[in-house]
C-alpha positions as CSV (number, residue, x, y, z in Angstrom):
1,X,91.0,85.8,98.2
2,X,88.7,83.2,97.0
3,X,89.5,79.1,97.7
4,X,88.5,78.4,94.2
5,X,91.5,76.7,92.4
6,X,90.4,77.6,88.8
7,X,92.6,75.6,86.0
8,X,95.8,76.7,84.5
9,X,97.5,74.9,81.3
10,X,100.6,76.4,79.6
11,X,100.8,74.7,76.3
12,X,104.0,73.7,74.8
13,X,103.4,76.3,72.1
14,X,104.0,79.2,74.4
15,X,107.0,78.1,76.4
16,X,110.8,78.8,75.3
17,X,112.0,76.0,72.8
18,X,115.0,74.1,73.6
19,X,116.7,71.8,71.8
20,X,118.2,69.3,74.8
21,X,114.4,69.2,76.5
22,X,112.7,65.9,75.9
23,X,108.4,66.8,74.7
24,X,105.7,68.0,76.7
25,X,104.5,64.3,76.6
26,X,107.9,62.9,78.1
27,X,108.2,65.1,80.7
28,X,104.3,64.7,82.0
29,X,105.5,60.8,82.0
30,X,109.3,60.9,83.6
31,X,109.7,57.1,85.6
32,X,110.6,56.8,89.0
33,X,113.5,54.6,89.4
34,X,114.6,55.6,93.0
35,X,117.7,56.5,91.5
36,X,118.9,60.4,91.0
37,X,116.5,61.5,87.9
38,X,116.9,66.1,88.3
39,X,113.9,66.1,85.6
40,X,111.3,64.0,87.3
41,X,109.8,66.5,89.6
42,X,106.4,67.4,88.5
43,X,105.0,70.8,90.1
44,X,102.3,72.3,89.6
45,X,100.7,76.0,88.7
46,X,97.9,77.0,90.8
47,X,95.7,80.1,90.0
48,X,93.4,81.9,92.5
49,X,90.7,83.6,90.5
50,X,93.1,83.1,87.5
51,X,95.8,85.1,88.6
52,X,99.2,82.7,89.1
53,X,100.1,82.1,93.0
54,X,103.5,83.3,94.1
55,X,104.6,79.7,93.8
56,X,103.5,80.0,90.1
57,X,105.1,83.1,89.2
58,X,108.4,81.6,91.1
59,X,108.3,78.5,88.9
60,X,107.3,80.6,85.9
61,X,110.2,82.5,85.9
62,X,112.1,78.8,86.3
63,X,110.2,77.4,83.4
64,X,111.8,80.2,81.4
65,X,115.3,79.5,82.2
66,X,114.3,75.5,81.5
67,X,114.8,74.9,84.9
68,X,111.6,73.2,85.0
69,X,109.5,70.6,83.1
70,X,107.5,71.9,79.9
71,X,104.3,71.5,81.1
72,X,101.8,72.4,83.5
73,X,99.2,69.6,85.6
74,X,95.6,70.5,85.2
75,X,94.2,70.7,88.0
76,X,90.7,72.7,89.5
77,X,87.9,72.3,91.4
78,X,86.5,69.4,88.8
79,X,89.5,66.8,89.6
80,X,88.2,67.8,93.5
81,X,84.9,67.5,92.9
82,X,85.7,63.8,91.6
83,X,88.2,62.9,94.2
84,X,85.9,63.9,96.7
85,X,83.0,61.9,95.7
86,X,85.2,59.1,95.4
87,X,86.6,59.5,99.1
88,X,82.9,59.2,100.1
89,X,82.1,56.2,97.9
90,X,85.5,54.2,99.2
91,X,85.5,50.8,101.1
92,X,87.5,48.0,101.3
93,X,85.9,45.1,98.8
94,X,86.6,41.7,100.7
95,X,87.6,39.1,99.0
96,X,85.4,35.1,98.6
97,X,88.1,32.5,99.9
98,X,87.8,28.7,100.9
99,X,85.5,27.1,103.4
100,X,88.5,25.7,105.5
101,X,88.7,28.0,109.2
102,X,91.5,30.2,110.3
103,X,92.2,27.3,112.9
104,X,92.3,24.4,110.3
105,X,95.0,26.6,107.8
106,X,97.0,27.5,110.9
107,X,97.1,24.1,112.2
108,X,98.0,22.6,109.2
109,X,100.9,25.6,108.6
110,X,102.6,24.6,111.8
111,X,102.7,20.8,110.8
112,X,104.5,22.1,108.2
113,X,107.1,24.2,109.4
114,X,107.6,21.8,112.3
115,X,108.9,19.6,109.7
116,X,110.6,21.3,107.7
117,X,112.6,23.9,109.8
118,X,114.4,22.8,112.9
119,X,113.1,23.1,116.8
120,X,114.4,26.1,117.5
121,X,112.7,27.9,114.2
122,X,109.4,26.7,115.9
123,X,109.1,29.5,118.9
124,X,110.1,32.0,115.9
125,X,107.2,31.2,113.7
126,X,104.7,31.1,116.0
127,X,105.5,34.6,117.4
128,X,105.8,35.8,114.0
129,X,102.2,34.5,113.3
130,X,100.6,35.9,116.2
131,X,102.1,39.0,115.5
132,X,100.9,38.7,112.0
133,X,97.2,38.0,113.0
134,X,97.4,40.9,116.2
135,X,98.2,43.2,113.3
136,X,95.4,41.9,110.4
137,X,92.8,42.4,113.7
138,X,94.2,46.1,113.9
139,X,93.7,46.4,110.2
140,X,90.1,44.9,110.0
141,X,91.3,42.7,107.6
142,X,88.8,39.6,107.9
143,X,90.1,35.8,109.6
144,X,88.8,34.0,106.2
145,X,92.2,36.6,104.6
146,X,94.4,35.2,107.7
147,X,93.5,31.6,106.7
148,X,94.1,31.9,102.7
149,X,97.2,33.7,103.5
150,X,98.2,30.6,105.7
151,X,96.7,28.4,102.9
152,X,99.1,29.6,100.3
153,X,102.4,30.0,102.6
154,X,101.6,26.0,103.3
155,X,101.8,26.1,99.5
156,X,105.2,26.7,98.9
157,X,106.3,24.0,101.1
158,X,105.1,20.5,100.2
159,X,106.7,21.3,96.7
160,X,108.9,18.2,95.3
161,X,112.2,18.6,92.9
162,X,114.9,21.1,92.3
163,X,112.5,23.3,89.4
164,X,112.2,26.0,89.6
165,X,113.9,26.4,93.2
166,X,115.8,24.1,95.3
167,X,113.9,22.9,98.6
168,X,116.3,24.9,100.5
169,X,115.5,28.2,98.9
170,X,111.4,27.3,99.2
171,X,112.1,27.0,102.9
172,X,114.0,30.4,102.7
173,X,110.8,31.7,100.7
174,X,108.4,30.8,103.3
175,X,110.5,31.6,106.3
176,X,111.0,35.4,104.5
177,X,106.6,35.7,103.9
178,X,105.8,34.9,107.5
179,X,107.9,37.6,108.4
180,X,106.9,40.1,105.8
181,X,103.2,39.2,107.3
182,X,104.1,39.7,110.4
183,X,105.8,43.4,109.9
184,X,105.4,44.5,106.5
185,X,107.8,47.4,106.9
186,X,111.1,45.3,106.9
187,X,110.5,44.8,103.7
188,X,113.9,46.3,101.6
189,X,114.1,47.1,98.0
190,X,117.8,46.7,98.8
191,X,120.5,47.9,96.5
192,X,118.3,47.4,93.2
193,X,115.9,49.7,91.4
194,X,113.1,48.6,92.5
195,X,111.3,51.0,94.7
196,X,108.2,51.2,92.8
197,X,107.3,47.5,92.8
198,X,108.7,47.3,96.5
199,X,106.3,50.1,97.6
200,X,103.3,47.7,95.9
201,X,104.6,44.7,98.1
202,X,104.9,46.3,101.0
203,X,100.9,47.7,100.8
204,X,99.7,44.1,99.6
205,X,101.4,42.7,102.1
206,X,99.6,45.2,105.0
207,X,96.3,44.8,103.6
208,X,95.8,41.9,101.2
209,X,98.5,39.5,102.6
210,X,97.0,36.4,100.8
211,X,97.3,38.0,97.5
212,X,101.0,38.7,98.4
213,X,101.9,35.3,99.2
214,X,100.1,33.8,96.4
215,X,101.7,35.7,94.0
216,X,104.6,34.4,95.7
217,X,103.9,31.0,95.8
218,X,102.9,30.5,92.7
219,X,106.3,31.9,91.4
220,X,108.1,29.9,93.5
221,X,106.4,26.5,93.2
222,X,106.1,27.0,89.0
223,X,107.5,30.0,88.1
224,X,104.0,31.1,86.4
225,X,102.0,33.5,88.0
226,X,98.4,34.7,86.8
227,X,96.4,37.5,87.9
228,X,93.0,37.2,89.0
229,X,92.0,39.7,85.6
230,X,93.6,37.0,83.5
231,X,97.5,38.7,82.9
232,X,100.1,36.5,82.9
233,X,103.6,36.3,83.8
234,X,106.5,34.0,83.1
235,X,110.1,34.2,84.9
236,X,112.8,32.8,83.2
237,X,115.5,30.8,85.0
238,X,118.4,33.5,85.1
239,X,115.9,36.3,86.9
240,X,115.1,33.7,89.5
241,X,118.5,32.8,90.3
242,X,119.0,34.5,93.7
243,X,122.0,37.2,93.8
244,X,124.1,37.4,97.1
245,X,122.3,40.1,98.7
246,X,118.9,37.9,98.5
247,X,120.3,34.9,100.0
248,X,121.8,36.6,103.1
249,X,117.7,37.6,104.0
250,X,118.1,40.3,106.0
251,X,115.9,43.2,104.9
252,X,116.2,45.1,108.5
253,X,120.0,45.7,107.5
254,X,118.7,47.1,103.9
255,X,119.3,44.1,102.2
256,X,116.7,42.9,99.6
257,X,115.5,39.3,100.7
258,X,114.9,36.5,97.9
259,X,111.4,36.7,98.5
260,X,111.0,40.3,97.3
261,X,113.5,39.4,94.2
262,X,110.5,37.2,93.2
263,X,107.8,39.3,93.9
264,X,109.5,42.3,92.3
265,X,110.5,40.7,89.2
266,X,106.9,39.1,88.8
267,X,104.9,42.5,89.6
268,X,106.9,44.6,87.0
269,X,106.4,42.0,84.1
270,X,102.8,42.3,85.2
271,X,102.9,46.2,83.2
272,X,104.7,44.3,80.4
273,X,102.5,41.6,79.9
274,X,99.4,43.2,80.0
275,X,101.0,46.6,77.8
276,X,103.3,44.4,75.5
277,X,103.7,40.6,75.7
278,X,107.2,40.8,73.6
279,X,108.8,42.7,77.0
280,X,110.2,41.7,80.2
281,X,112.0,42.9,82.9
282,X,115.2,40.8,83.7
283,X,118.0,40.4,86.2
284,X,121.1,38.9,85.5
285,X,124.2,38.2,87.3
286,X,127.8,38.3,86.0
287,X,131.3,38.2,87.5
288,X,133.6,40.3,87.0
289,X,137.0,40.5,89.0
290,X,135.6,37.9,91.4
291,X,132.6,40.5,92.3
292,X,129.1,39.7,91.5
293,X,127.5,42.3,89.2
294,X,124.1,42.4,89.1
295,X,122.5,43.6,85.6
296,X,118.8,44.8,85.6
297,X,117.1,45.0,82.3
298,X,113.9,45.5,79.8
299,X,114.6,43.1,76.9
300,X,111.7,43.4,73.9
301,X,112.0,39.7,72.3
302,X,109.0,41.3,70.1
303,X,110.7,40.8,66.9
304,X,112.3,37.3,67.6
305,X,115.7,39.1,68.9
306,X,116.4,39.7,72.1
307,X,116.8,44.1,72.3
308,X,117.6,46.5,75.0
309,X,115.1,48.9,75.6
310,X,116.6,52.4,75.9
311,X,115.6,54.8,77.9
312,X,113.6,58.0,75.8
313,X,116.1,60.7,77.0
314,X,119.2,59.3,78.0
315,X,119.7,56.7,74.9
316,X,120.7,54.2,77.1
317,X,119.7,50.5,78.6
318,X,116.9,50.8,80.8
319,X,117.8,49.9,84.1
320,X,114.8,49.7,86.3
321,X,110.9,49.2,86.0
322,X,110.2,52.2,84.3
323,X,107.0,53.2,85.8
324,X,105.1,56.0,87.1
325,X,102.5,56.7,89.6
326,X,100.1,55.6,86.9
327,X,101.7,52.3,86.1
328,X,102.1,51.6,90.5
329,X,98.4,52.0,90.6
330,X,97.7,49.4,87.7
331,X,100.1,46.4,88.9
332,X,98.8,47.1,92.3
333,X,95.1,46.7,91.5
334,X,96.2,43.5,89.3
335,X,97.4,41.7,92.4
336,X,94.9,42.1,95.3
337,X,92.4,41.8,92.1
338,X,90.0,45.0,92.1
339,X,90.2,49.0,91.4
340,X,91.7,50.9,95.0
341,X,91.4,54.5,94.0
342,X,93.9,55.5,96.7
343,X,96.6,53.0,96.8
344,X,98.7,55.4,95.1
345,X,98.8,59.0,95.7
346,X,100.9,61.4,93.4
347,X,101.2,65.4,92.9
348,X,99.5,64.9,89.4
349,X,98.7,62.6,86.7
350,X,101.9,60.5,85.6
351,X,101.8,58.3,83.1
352,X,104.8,56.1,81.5
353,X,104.5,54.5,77.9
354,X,107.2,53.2,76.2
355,X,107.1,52.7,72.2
356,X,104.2,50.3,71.6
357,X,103.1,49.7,75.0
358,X,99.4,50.0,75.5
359,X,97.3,52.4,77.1
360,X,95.3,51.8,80.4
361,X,93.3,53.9,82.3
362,X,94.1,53.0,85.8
363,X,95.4,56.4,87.7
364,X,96.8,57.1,90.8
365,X,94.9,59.4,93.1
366,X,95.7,63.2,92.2
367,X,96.7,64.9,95.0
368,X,94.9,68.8,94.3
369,X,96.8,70.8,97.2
370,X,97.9,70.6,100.9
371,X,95.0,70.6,102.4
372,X,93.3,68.0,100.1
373,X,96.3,65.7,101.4
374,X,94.9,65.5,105.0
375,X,91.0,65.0,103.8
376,X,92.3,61.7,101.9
377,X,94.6,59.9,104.8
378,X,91.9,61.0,107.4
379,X,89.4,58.9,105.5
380,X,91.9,56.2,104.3
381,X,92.8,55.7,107.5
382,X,89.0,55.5,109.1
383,X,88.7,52.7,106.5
384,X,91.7,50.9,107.6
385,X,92.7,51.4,103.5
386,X,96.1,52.9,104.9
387,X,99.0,52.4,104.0
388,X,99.1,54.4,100.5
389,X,101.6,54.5,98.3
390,X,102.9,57.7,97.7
391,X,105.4,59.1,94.9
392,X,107.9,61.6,96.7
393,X,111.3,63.2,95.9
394,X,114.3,62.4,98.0
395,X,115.7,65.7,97.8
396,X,113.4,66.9,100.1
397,X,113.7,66.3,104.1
398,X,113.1,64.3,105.8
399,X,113.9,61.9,102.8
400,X,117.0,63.8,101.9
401,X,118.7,62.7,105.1
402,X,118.1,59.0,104.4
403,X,119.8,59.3,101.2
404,X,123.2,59.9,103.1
405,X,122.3,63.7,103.1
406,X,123.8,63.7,99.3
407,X,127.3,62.0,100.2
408,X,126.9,59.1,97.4
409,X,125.1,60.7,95.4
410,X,122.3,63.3,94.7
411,X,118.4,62.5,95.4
412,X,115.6,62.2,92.9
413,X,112.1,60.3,92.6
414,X,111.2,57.8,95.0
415,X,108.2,56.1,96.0
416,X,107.0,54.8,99.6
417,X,103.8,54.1,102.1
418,X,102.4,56.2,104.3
419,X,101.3,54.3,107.1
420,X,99.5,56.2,109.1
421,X,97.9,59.6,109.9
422,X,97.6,61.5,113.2
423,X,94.9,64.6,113.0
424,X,95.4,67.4,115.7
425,X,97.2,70.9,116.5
426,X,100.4,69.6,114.4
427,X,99.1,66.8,112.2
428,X,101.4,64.3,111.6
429,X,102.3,61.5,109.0
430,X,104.2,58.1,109.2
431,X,106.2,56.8,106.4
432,X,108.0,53.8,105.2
433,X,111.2,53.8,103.0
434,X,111.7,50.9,101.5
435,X,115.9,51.1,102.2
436,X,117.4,50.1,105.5
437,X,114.7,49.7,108.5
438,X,116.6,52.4,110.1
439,X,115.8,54.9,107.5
440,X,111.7,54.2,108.0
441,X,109.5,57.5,109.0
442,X,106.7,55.5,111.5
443,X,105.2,56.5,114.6
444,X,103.7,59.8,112.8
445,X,107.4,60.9,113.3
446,X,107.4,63.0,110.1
447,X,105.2,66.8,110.3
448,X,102.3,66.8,107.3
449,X,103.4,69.6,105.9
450,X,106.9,67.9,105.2
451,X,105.4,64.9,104.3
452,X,103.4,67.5,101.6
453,X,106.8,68.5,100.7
454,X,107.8,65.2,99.4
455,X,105.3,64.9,97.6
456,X,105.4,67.9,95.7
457,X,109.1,67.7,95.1
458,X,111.6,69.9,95.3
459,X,110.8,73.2,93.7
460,X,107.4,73.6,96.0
461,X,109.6,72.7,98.3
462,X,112.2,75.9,97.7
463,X,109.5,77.9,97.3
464,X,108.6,77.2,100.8
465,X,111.5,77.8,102.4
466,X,112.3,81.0,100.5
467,X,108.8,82.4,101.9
468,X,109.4,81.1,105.2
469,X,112.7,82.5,105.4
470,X,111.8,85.8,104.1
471,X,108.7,86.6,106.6
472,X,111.2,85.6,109.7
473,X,113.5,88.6,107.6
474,X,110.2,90.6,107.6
475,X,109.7,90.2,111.2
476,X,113.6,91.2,112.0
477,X,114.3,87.2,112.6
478,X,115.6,84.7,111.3
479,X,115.2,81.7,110.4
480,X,118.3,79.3,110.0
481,X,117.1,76.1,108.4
482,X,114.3,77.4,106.1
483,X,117.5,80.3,104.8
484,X,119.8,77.1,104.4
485,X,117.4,74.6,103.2
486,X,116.7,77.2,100.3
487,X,120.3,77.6,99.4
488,X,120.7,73.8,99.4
489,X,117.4,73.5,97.0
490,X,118.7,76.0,94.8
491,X,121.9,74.4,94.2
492,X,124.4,75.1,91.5
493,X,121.7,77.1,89.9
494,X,122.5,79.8,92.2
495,X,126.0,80.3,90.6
496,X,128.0,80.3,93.6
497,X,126.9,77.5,95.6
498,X,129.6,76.9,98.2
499,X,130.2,81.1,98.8
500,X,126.0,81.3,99.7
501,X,126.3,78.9,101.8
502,X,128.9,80.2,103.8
503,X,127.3,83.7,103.6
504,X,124.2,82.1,104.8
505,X,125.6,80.8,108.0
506,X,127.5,83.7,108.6
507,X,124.9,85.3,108.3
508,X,122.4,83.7,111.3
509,X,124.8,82.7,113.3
510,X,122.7,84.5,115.9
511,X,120.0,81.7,115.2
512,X,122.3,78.8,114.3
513,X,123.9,78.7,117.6
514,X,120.5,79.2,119.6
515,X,118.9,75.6,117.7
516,X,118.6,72.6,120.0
517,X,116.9,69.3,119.3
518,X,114.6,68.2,116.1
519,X,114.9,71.9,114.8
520,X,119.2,71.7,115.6
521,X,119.3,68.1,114.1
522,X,117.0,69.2,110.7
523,X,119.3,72.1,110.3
524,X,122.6,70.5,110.7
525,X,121.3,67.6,108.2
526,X,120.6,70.6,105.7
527,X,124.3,71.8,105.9
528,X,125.5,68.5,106.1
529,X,123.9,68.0,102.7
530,X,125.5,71.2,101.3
531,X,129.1,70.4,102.5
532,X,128.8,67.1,100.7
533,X,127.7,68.2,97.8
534,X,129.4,71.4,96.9
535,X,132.3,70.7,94.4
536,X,135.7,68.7,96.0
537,X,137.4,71.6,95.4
538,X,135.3,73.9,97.6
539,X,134.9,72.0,100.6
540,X,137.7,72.9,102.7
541,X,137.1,76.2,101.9
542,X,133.8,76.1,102.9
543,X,134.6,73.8,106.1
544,X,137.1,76.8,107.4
545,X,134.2,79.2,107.0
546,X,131.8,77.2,109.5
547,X,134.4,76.6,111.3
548,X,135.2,80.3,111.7
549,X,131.5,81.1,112.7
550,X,131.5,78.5,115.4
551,X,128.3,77.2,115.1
552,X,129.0,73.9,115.4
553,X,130.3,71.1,118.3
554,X,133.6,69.1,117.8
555,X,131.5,66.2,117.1
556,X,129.5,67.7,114.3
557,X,132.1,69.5,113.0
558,X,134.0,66.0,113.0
559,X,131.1,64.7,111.4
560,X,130.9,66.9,108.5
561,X,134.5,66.5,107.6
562,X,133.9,62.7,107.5
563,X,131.1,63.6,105.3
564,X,133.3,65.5,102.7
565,X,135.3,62.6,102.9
566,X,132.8,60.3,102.1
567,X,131.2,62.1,99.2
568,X,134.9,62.9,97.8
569,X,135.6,58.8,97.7
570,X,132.2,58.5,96.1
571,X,132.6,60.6,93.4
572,X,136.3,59.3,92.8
573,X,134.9,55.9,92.6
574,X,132.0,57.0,89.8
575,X,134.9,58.9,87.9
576,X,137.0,55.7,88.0
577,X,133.8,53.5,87.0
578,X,133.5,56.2,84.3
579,X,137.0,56.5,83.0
580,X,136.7,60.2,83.8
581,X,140.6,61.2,84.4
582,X,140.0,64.5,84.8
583,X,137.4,64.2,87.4
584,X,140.0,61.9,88.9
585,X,142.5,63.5,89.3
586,X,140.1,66.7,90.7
587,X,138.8,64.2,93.5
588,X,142.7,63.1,94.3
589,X,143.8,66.5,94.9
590,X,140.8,67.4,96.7
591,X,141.3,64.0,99.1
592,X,144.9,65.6,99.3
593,X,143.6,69.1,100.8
594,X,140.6,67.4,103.1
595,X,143.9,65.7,104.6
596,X,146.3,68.5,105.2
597,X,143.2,70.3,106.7
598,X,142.6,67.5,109.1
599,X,145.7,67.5,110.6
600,X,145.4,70.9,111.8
601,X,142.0,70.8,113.5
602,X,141.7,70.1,117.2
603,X,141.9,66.5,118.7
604,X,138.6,66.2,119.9
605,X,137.1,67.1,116.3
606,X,139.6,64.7,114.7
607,X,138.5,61.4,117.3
608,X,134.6,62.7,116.3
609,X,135.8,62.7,112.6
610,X,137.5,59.0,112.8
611,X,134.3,57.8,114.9
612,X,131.6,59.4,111.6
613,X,134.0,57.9,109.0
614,X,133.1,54.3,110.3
615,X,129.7,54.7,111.8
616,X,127.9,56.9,108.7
């Protein structure tokens, strides 16, 4: 078989027509809001010597059902060819800064946090800034970068009056950018929409830390902010008003710090400024029932009134930046303030426009296969250009588990930063979530070929599993997680979702009860997933299966009863939200059963179930 990736392109023309599918265009430009979105998973169909790869004939077959998007990513040896060259072409581009030394900006810096913060901040800070400049020596990035990133911290400071923050919350501002200097990966999108812009901070904050806190200060101190290529951004005085969740500043716990409100809000009107002027991206607060409800927005003031944007498919208020990989790349490349080929990485082109929005031509970095994926990071990585954002599906593991392993809700596009690369045997990957600290990937914890899988989304994804699982059935094994992982991938689509699973565990039982460490813990997280997100009604039944095959402990057993019980609450709350009295009462009943089953289980399953329902 030849290695020659030769170009394949199904035209809308030749593909089944469906009435409820958005266009070829729309699809080949679906946002990533790091909220569930089942249509943004862009795949793509590879040919060897123009014959369609088993993957291809798999998603094929899909693409007829309208299973999967209406279109196909060109891709070949040209898009390589060019990628390749530009690998060998790539170093970092330092930046010109002031004359004043790395001691001078430092020394002034401590003045100023010595009076402004109190004495027992002062050991804090200064550990926080030697951690900061250990890490810029590890990352090549220059002293002259150090000092202009202490230059504009001491910015934010000195500032007088109550416009447009209060001196308390610029003191909370610079406290929260020493520490984001210091480790970049506590950085939290929190519980917002903001993944995409987050992923940006957390890069620019790794490598170009001065262009992260000037961005910053400049919002903070005026509320203007102006890129180096001349686009400017203006927050108005609701956006910066600082919900609940940023003034409790504590991104280890998930929680999105005030800092990053700023810095989000000012990096997506970045895309609106420079594509349409008339747009912004808002937050607002509200009350309602003595509970703060946070509203995030597009508004297009273009014609003189204030309009909701709505969202192409769905009809409804835009709720997030609504950007792709495309759109990353550009507002990344407008804050540190030159072109980085690879600061976003993506499984194909994507490209967002909404109506009258103008066209750039900043990309992200195609990603052409799996092995092309390990050629990029090896040589980001020798350059110190890592981390790089990447665009990645939660449905897929080890992203999957973060989510909750489906309990509040099911996965969809996401984007994070890969952090590092190890080469070797079993190359590995390290990866930063922007949700809790805990739910972070680092310490090349996460195999490449997972990692790949991520990226590529979901229906690679099955497609892998499906092969893996099949040659262990060649070979008269089996294969537990790759047989589960493909019945949780496949879903509802498979017609009986709850019944396969339990035939599939019945089924390697053999296997199942032979797993032990990261193999047991990735295979329980895959049923896990699938008792939580079958239907309400089919979960007990489904729990009494397992439960008959014995494959599990008390305490996971325990553990996935707490989990139907979790995802049951979840979707009673979203039916309640909804005014869905049907669903309602389907979730009631199904609470109803999950208790009557409980009571008849053993007690040491019931103590493990109590202990999950608080701890998960």
């Amino acid at each position: 078989m030849s290695d020659r990736i030769t170009v394949t392109e199904i035209r809308e023309s030749q593909l089944p027509q469906s009435g409820s599918q958005p266009s070829a265009e729309v699809w080949r430009s679906m946002p990533d809001t790091g909220k569930h979105n089942p249509e943004a998973r862009a795949n793509p169909f590879v040919t060897w010597n123009g014959e369609l790869t088993d993957v291809g004939k798999k998603l094929l077959g899909q693409l007829g059902a309208g299973k999967v998007p209406k279109y196909v990513l060109d891709r070949g040896m040209h898009d390589l060819e060019i990628l390749d060259k530009q690998l060998k072409n790539i170093s970092p581009v330092r930046e010109h800064y002031s004359n004043r030394g790395l001691a001078t900006e430092k020394a002034v810096l401590i003045d100023l946090l010595d009076h402004s913060f109190d004495k027992d901040s002062r050991p804090i800070f200064r550990d926080q800034l030697q951690q900061f400049e250990t890490r810029a020596w590890a990352n090549a990035i220059p002293k002259e970068a150090v000092a202009e990133t202490y230059k504009e911290i001491g910015r934010i400071l000195p500032a007088r009056g109550n416009e447009p923050l209060t001196p308390e919350l610029r003191k909370q501002v610079a406290r929260e950018v020493i520490r984001n200097c210091s480790d970049p990966t506590v950085i939290s999108q929190g519980n917002h929409n903001t993944c995409n812009v987050t992923a940006v901070e957390v890069r620019t904050y790794s490598l170009h830390p001065a262009q992260a806190a000037r961005l910053v200060a400049d919002i903070a101190t005026t509320g203007n902010y102006k890129t180096k290529g001349g686009i400017a951004v203006a927050l108005d005085a609701p956006s910066m008003v600082p919900d609940k969740e940023a003034l409790k500043s504590r991104p280890q716990e998930g929680k999105r710090e005030y800092a990053t409100q700023l810095f989000n809000l000012a990096a997506a009107n970045i895309w609106y400024s420079a594509v349409k002027p008339g747009m912004h991206y808002e937050q607002r607060l509200h009350t309602a029932h003595s509970k703060e409800i946070i509203e995030e927005r597009i508004t297009d003031y273009s014609s003189g009134t204030a309009k909701s944007v709505l969202d192409p498919l769905t009809k409804k208020p835009i709720d997030s930046p609504y950007f792709a990989a495309d759109q990353i790349a550009f507002i990344s490349d407008a804050i540190v303030g030159h072109h980085e080929p690879f600061a976003v990485l993506a499984m194909g082109p994507h490209s967002l426009y909404l109506p009258g929005e103008k066209r750039q031509h900043v990309h992200a970095a195609n990603i052409i296969d799996e092995p092309h994926l390990p050629v990029i990071l090896e040589t980001l990585k020798k350059k110190h250009l890592l981390p790089a954002i990447a665009h990645v599906d939660t449905t897929v593991e080890p992203l999957n588990t973060d989510t909750g392993c489906g309990a509040y809700g099911d996965g969809g596009g996401h984007v994070i930063n890969i952090f590092d690369y190890k080469s070797g045997h079993q190359p590995r990957v390290s990866m930063d979530n922007e949700w809790r600290k805990e739910d972070d990937h680092l310490d090349a914890s996460v195999d490449l070929h997972d990692g790949y899988l991520c990226m590529a989304g979901s229906e690679i994804a099955l497609n892998d599993a499906s092969i893996n699982a099949e040659a262990a059935r060649e070979k008269g094994k089996q294969s537990a997680y790759d047989e589960l992982t493909a019945v949780r991938l496949q879903g509802e689509r498979s017609g009986n979702y709850a019944k396969e699973a339990a035939d599939t565990v019945t089924r390697c039982t053999g296997n199942e009860r032979k797993l032990i460490g990261a193999d047991r813990e990735k295979w329980f997280d895959t049923l896990r997933t699938i008792v939580n997100t079958v239907a309400p009604t089919e979960k007990v039944c489904l729990l009494k299966r397992i439960d008959t095959d014995k494959v599990c402990s008390s305490e996971e057993f325990g553990r996935l009863v707490a989990g139907a019980a979790h995802s049951i609450a979840f979707q009673k709350k979203q039916a309640m939200e909804e005014q869905d009295s049907v669903r309602k009462m389907t979730c009631i009943h199904a609470t109803t059963a999950l208790a009557e089953y409980l009571i008849t289980l053993p007690l040491d399953a019931r103590k493990h179930y109590f202990n999950a329902l608080q701890n998960d």
